[in-house]
C-alpha positions in Angstrom: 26.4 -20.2 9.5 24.7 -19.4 13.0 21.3 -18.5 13.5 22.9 -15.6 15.1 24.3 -14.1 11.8 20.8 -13.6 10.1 18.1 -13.1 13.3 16.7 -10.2 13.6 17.9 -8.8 16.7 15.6 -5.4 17.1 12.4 -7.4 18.0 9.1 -6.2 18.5 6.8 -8.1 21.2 3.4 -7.9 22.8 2.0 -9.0 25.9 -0.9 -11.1 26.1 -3.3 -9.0 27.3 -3.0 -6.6 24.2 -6.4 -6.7 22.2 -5.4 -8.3 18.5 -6.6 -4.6 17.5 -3.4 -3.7 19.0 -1.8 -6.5 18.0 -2.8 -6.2 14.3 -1.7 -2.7 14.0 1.7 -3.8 15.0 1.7 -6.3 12.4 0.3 -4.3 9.7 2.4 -0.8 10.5 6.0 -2.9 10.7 4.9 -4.9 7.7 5.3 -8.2 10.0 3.7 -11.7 10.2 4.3 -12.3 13.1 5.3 -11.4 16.9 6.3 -13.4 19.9 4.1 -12.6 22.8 5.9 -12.0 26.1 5.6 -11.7 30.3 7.0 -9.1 32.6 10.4 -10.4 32.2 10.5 -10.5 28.3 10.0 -14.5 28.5 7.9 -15.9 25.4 4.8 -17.5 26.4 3.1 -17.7 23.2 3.6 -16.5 19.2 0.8 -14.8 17.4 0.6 -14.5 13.3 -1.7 -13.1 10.7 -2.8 -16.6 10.1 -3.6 -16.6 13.8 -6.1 -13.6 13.7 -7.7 -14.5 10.6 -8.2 -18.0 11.7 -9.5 -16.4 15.0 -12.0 -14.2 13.0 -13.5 -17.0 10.5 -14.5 -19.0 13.9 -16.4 -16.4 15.2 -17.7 -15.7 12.1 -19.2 -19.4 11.8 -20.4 -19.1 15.1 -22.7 -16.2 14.2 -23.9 -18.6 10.9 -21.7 -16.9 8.2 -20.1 -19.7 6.8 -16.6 -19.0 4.4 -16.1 -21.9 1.9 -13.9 -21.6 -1.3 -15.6 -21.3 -4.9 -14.4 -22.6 -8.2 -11.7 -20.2 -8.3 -10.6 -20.7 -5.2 -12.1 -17.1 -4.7 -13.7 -16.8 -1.0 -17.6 -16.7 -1.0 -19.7 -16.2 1.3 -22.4 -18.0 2.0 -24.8 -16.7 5.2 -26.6 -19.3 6.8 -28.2 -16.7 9.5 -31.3 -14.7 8.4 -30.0 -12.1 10.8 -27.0 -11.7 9.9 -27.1 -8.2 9.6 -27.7 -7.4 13.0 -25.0 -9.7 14.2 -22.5 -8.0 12.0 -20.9 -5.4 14.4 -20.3 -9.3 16.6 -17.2 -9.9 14.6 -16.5 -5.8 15.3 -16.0 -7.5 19.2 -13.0 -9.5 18.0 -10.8 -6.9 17.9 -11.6 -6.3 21.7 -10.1 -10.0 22.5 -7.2 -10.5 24.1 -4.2 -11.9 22.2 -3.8 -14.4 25.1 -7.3 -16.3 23.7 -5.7 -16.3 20.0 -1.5 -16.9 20.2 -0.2 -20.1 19.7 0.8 -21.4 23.4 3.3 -24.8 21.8 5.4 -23.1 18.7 9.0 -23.8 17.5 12.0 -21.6 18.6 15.5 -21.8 18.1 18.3 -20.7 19.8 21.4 -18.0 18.7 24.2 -20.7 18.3 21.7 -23.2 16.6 23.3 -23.8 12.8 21.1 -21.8 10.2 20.3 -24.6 8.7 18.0 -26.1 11.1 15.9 -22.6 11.1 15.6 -23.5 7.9 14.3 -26.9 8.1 11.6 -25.5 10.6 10.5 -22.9 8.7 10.3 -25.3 5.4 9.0 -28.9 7.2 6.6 -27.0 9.5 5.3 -24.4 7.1 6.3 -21.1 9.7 7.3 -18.3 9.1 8.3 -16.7 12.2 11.1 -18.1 14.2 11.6 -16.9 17.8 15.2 -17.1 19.1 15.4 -17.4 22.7 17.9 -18.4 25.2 18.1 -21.3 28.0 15.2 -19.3 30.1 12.8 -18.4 27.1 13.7 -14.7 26.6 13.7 -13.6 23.7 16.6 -12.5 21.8 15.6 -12.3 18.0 13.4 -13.4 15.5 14.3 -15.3 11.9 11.7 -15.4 9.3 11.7 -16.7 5.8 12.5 -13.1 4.9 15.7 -13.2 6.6 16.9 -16.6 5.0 16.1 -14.5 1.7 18.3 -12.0 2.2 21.3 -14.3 2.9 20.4 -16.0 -0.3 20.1 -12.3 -2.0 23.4 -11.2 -0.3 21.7 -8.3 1.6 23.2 -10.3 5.2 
């Protein structure tokens, strides 16, 4: 089986100077994890996740002195290290104003359409992804394959 028969072929994509405000509603109204970020000429430059954001939010978070460490449970605390805190708060409110440029991953896997499904899946599985761009000998972007998709051929539902 081809990575053609499972991608996703109706793709949504961002361009890098979207704010991840922008770029998280996307994710969060189409129930995504992730979208490829594209130029002018629908070319992928760059892949931006959930994990990306978050990771994105906790660094600026520990630069203002807020500090996020796991507890016992493995239940987030947090522990503030700035008295003034409190009037740094509306700080992390600036994230959502950054571009995705600053955030997206610039090196990320891809595959392309004719590539055998199985090597999708080894990239998703060895490198712990779970957005796959398909893109063709220039970099544009043709369709996405997440572990959702390899699901469904598994379910029967592709």
């Amino acid at each position: 089986m081809k990575v053609k028969d499972v991608m996703e072929r109706k793709v949504l994509a961002i361009k890098p100077h979207t704010t991840l405000k922008e770029a998280a509603k996307v994710l969060v109204e189409n129930n995504i994890n992730g979208v490829p970020v594209v130029d002018d000429e629908n070319r992928i430059v760059g892949l931006l996740t959930m994990g990306d954001i978050i990771h994105h939010i906790r660094s600026r978070m520990e630069a203002l002195g807020i500090v996020l460490a796991p507890g016992p449970f493995d239940v987030v605390d947090l522990y503030f290290l700035e008295p003034n805190f409190l009037e740094n708060k509306d700080a992390i409110k600036e994230v959502a104003n950054d571009p995705v440029s600053e955030v997206m991953k610039k090196r990320f896997h891809h595959v392309h359409e004719d590539d055998e499904l199985e090597d999708a899946i080894s990239l998703l599985s060895k490198k712990d992804i779970s957005v796959l761009p398909v893109v063709d000998s220039k970099m544009h972007v043709l369709g996405i394959v997440t572990r959702g998709d390899i699901l469904r051929v598994i379910a029967g539902e592709k």
